[in-house]
C-alpha positions as CSV (number, residue, x, y, z in Angstrom):
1,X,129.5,92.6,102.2
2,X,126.9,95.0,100.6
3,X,125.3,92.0,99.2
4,X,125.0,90.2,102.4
5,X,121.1,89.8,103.3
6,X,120.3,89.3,107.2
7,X,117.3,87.4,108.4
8,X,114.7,89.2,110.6
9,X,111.7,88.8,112.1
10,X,108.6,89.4,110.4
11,X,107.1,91.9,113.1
12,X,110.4,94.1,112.9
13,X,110.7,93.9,109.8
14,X,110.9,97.2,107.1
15,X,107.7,96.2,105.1
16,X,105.3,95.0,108.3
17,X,105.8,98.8,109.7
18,X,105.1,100.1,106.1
19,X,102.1,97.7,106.8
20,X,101.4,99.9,109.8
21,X,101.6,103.0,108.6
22,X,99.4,102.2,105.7
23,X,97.1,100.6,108.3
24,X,96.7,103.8,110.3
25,X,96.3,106.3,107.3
26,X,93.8,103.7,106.2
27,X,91.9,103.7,109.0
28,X,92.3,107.7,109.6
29,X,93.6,110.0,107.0
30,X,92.0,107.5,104.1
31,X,88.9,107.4,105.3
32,X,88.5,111.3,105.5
33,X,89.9,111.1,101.8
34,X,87.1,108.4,100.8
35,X,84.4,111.4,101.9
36,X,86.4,114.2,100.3
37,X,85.9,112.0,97.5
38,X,82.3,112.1,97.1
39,X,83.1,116.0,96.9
40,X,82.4,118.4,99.9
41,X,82.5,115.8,102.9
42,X,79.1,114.1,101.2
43,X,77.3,117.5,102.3
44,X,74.6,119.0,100.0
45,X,76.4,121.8,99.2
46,X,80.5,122.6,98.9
47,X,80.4,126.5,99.9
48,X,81.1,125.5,103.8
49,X,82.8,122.3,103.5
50,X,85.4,124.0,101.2
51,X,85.7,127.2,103.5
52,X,86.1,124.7,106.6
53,X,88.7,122.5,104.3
54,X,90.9,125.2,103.4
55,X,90.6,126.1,107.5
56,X,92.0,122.4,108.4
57,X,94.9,122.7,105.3
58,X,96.0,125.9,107.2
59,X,96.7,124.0,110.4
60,X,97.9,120.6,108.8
61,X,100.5,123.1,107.0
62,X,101.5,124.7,110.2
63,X,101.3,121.3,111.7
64,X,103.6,119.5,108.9
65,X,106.4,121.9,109.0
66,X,106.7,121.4,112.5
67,X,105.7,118.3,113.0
68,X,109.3,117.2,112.5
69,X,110.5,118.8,115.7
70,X,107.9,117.3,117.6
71,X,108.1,113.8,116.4
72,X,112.0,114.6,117.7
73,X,110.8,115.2,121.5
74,X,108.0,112.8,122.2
75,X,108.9,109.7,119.5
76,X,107.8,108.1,116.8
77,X,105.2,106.1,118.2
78,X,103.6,108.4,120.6
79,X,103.5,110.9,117.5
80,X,101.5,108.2,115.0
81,X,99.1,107.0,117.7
82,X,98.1,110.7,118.7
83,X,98.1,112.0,114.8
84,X,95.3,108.7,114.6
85,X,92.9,110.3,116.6
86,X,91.9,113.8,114.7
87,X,89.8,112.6,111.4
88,X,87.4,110.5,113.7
89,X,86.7,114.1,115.8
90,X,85.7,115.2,111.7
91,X,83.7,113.2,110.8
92,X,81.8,112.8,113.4
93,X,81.6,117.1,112.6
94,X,80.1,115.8,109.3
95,X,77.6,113.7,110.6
96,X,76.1,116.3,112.8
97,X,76.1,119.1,110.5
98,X,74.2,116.7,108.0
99,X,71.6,115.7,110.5
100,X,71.4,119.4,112.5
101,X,73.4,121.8,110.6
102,X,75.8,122.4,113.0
103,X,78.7,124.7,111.5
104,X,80.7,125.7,114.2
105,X,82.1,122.0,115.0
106,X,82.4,121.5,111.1
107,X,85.3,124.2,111.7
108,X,86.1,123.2,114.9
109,X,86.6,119.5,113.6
110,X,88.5,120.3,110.3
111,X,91.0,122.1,112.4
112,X,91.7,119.5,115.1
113,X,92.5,116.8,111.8
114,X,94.0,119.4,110.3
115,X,96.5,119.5,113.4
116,X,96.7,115.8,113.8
117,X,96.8,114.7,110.3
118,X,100.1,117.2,109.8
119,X,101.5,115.7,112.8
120,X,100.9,112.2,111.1
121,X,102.9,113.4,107.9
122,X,105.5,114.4,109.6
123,X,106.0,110.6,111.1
124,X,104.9,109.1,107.9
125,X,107.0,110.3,105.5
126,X,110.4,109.7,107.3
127,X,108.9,106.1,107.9
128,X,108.2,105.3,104.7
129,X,111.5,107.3,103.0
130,X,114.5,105.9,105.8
131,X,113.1,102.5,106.9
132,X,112.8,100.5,103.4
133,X,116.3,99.1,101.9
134,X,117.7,101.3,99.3
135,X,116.7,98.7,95.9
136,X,113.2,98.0,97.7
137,X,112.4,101.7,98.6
138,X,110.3,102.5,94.9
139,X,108.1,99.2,95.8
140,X,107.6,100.1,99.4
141,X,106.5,103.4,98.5
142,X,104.4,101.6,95.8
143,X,103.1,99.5,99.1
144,X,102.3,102.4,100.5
145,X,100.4,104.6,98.2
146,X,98.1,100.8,97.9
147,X,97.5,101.1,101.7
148,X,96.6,104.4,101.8
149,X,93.9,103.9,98.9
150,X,92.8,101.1,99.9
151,X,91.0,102.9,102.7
152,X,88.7,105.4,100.1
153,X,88.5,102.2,98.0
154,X,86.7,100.2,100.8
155,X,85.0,103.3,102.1
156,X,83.7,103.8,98.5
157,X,82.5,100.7,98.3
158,X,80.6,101.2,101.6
159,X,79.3,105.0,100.5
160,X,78.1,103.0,97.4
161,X,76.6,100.3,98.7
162,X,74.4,103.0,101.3
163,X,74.2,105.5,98.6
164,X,73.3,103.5,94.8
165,X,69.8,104.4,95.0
166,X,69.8,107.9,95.4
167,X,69.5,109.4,91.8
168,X,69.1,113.1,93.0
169,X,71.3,115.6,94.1
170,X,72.2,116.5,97.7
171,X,74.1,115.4,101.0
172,X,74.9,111.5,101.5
173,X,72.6,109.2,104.2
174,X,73.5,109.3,107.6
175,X,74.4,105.9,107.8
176,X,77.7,106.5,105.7
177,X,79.1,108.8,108.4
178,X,78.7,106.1,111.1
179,X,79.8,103.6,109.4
180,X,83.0,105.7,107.9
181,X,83.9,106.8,111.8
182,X,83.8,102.5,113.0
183,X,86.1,102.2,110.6
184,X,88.3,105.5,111.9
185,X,88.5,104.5,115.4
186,X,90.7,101.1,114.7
187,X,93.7,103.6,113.5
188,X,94.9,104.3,117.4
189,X,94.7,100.2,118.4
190,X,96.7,99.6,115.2
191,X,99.2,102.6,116.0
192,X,100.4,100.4,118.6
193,X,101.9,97.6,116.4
194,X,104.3,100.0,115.2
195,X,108.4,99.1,116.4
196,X,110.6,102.4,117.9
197,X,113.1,103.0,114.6
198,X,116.0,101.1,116.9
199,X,114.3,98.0,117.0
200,X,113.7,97.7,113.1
201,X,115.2,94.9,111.6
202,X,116.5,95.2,107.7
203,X,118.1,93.0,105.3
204,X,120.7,95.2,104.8
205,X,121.1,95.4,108.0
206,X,121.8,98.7,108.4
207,X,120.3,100.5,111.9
208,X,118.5,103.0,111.9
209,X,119.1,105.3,114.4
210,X,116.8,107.8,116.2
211,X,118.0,110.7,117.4
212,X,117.8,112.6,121.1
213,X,119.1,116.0,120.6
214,X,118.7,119.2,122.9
215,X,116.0,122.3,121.8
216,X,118.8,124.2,120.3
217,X,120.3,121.6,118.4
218,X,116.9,120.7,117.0
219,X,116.2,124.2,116.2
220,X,119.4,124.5,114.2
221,X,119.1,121.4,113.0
222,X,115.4,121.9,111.4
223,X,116.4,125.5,110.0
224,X,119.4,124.5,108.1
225,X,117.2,121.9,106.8
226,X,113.8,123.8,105.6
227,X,116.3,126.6,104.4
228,X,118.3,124.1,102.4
229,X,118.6,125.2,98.5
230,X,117.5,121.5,97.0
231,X,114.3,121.7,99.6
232,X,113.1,125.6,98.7
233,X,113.7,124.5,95.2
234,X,111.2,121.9,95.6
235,X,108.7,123.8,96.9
236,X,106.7,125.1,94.2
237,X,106.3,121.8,92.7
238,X,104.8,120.1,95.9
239,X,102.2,123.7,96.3
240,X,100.9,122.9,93.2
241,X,101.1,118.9,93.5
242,X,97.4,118.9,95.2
243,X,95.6,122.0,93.9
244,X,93.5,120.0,92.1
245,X,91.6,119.1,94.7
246,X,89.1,121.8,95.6
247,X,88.1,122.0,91.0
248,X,87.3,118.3,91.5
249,X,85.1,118.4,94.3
250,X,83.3,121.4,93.6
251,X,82.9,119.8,90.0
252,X,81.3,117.1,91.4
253,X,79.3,118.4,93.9
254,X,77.7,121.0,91.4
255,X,76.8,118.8,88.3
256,X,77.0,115.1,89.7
257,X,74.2,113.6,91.5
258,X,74.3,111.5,94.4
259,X,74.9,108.1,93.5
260,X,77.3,108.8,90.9
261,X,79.4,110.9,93.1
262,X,79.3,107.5,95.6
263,X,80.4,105.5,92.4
264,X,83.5,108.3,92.1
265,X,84.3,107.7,95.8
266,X,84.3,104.2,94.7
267,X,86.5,103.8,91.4
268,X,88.7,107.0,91.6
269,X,90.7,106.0,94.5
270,X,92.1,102.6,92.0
271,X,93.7,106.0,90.1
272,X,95.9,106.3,93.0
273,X,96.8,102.8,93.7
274,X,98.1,102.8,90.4
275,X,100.0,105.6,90.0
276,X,101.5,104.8,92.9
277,X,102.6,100.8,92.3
278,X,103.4,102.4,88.3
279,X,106.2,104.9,89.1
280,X,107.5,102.8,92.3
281,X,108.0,99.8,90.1
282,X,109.9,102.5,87.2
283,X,112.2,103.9,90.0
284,X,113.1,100.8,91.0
285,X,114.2,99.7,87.4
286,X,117.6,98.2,87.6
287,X,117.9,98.2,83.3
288,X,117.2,102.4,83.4
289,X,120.4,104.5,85.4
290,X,119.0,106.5,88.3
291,X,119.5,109.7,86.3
292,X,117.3,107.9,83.3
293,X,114.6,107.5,85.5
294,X,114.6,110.4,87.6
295,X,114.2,112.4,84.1
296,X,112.1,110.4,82.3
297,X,109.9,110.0,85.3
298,X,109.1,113.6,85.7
299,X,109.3,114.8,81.9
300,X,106.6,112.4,81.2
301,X,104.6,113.3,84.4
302,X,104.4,116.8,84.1
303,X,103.4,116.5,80.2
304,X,100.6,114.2,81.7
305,X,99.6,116.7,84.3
306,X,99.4,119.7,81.6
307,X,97.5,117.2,78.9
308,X,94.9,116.7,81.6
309,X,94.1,120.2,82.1
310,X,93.1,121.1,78.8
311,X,90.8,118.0,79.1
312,X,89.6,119.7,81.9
313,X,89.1,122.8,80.3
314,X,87.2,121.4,77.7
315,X,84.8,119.4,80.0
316,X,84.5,122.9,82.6
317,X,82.9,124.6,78.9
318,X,80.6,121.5,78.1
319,X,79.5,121.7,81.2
320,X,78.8,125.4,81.5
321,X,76.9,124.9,78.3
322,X,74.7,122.4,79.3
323,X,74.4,122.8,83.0
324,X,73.6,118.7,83.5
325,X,72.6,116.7,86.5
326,X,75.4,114.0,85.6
327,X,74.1,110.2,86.6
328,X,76.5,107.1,85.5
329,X,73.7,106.8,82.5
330,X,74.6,110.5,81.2
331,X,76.8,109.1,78.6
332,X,79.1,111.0,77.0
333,X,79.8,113.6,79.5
334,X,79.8,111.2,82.4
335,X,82.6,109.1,80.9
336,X,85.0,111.9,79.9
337,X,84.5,113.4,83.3
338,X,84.7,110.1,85.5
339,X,88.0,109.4,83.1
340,X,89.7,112.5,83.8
341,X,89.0,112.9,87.5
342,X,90.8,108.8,87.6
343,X,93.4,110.0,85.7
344,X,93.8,113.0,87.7
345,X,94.4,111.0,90.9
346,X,96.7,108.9,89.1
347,X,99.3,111.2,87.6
348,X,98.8,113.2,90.9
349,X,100.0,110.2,93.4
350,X,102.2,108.7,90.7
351,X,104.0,112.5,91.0
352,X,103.8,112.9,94.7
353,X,105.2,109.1,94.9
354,X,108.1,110.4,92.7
355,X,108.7,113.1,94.6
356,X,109.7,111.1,98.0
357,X,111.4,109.1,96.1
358,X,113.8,112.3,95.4
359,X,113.8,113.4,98.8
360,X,115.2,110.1,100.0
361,X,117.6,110.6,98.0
362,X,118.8,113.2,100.0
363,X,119.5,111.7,103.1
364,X,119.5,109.1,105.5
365,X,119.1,110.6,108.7
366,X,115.4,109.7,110.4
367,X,115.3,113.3,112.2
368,X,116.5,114.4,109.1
369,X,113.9,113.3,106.6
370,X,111.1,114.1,108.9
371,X,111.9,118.0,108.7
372,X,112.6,117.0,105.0
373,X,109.1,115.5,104.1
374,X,107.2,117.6,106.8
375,X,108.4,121.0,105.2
376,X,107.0,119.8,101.7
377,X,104.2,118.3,102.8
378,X,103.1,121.4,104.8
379,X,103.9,123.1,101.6
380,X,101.5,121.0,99.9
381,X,98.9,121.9,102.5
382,X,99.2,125.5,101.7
383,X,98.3,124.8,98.2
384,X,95.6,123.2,99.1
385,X,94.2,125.6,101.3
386,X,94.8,128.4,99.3
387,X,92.9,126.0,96.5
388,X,89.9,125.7,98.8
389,X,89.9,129.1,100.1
390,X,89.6,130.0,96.3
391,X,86.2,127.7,96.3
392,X,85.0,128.4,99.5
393,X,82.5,130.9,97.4
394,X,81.3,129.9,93.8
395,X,84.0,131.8,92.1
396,X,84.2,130.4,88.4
397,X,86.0,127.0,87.4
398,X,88.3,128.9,85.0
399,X,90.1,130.4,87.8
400,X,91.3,127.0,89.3
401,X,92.2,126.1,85.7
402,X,94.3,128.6,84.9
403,X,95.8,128.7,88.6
404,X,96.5,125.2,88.4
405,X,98.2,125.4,84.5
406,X,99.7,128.5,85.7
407,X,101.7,126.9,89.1
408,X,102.4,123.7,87.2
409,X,104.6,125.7,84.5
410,X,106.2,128.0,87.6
411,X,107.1,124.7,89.1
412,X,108.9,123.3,86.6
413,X,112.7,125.2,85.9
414,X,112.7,125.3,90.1
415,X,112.3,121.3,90.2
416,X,114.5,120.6,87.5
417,X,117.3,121.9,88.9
418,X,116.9,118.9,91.8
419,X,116.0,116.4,89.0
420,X,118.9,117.0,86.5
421,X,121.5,116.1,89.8
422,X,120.5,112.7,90.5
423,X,122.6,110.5,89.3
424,X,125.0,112.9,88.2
425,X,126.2,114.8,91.0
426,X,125.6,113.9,94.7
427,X,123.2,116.4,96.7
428,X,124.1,118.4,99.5
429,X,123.3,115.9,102.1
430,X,123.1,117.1,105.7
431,X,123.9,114.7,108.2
432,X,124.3,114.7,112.2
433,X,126.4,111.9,113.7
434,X,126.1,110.3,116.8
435,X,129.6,110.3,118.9
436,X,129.7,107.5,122.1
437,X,126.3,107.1,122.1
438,X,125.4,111.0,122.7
439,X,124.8,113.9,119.9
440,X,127.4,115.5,118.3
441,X,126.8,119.3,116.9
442,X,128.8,119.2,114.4
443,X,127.1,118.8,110.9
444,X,128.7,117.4,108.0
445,X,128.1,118.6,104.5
446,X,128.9,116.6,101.7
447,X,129.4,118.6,98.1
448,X,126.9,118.8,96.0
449,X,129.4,119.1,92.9
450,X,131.0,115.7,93.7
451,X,131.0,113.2,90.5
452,X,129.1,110.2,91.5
453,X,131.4,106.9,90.3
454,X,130.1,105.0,87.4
């Protein structure tokens, strides 16, 4: 029966390798997120840090929409536990150009996470899209987005705790990049918890199934995918889903001092966390019809998104104007811009978080979703190295303002066209069977003009 729910144990289980996964990016990934929250790595200055950033988004891009076909040939687990390594090569880059001012390992280091933090979004996403049951898969994307925050949350409170008393502008103690890279180098040990996708237990109990094909079925296999109309379509709205970045850190780099940019690192990341649990929990409302939600979801997110910017516009001219040193006692123009940047990180995860959602919508094949959420996420790398190239010299804040405005509003007829079918007509859903245990080349394609029965 469809109803019927299957007992399994609790270390097989769909929500203890979301636990995983979460786990890792904590320990990696969200850890290099809690310094690129203090803006700039925690350096003194964000001219180098951004030109070294948009270096490492160049790789992870490269590294994302290939990661897929990689995660194919050596496995899941072999793919998380090497992607775990890269962020603790960074920040250790970070500590030593803080203490000496060496740049060439600043580069040298935001390439190699680059590389491995791609390959970890490949594995992730298919993870975190194909292992959860079908009416828990909103909340387990909601469980995710929590683990992955927790990390700059706890890593805030620990750049806080070593910063608070440092009223002046400038780089971050030494201390913070120790501790920070302790904390990085659990992420491999915990790697190893994770099941192989076969030995996942769910309550549907539905297997899931990975995958051993040859190097010219994979090839196929990925470029029907990444060419696929539904995915190109979607494109423009994941370029533009994390161009944000490179305005906020500069921002705060430039006109926040020290402790109060430890105190961002600290807060903001809560932004995240509840996005994230806010639209899982929507998506996942049985009273709302899939195709209410999917709209409603992204009308209301993108009029968020656009509403934020010309907050930001308005706080780029006041502080143009006034040229302050921001400390949390500045008043006025430290709550409006500590507001916006939580509300940034909230409508930004709560859109991403949405946007998964919509891709697991679109199939159910592991091999499948990891060239599916690869592609998009390497897309969203390319934003945000393009967004970081644009900073990496003190070009004005106007630019990323009206970039940002400008991509959002590009974005939004391409999406739609993906949005308005759910719940209405079934996508094109490209799936590769398995025939006596070996792989079958033939592909079938389902209509995506097929009513969906009420």
């Amino acid at each position: 029966m469809a109803d019927a729910q299957y007992k399994v144990h609790w270390f097989r289980s769909t929500i203890f390798q979301i636990l995983v996964v979460g786990g890792v990016f904590f320990c990696a990934p969200g850890m290099y997120n809690a310094l690129s929250s203090l803006g700039a790595g925690g350096l003194a200055t964000p001219w180098y840090a951004n030109a070294t950033a948009a270096a490492g988004y160049v790789f992870m891009a490269v590294l994302c929409v290939t990661g897929g076909i990689i995660v194919s040939k050596i496995g899941v687990n072999a793919a998380l536990l090497i992607s775990s390594t890269g962020d603790i090569i960074y920040a250790g880059s970070l500590y030593l150009n803080s203490k000496n001012g060496t740049q060439w390992f600043l580069m040298l280091g935001s390439i190699i996470s680059g590389c491995t933090d791609g390959l970890m979004y490949s594995v992730e996403g298919p993870i975190i899209t194909s292992y959860p049951e079908p009416d828990r898969r909103g909340r387990m994307l909601g469980l995710w987005v929590f683990m992955r925050n927790a990390a700059p949350v706890i890593g805030g409170a620990i750049i806080f705790g070593l910063n608070h008393s440092t009223d002046s502008s400038g780089g971050v103690s030494l201390k913070t990049y120790l501790v920070i890279i302790g904390i990085m180098c659990a992420g491999p040990f915990i790697a190893l918890l994770l099941s192989h996708p076969e030995k996942v237990q769910r309550k549907d109990g539905v297997k899931i199934v990975f995958r051993k094909t040859g190097w010219t079925q994979t090839l196929t296999e990925w470029w029907n995918i990444v060419s696929s109309r539904d995915i190109l379509l979607l494109c423009p709205l994941f370029f533009t889903s994390w161009f944000y970045g490179s305005y906020v850190g500069t921002l705060q780099t430039q006109y926040m001092n020290v402790r109060t940019r430890s105190l961002c690192a600290l807060v903001i990341p809560f932004g995240d966390i509840a996005g994230g649990f806010m639209i899982g929990y929507f998506l996942d409302m049985k009273r709302l019809t899939i195709k209410q939600r999917a709209r409603w979801s992204f009308v209301c997110l993108m009029v968020l998104n656009l509403a934020l910017w010309v907050w930001a516009a308005v706080l780029t001219k006041q502080l143009e104007d006034q040229q302050p040193v921001i400390d949390w006692t500045s008043g006025h123009l430290f709550g409006s811009s500590f507001a916006l940047f939580i509300l940034f990180d909230l409508a930004t995860m709560a859109t991403q978080t949405s946007l998964y959602w919509i891709i697991s919508q679109m199939s159910d094949d592991f091999i499948a979703l990891s060239y599916m959420t690869g592609t998009l996420r390497g897309v969203e790398c390319a934003g945000q190295a393009v967004a970081y190239g644009i900073k990496s010299s003190n070009t004005t804040d106007w630019l990323s303002i009206g970039l940002n405005v400008g991509l959002i509003v590009l974005s939004l007829p391409f999406a739609w066209l993906v949005i308005r079918k759910i719940g209405v007509v079934e996508f094109e859903k490209i799936s590769y069977a398995i025939q006596g245990g070996a792989e079958a080349d033939e592909k079938s394609v389902e209509s995506d003009q097929k009513e969906v029965v009420a």
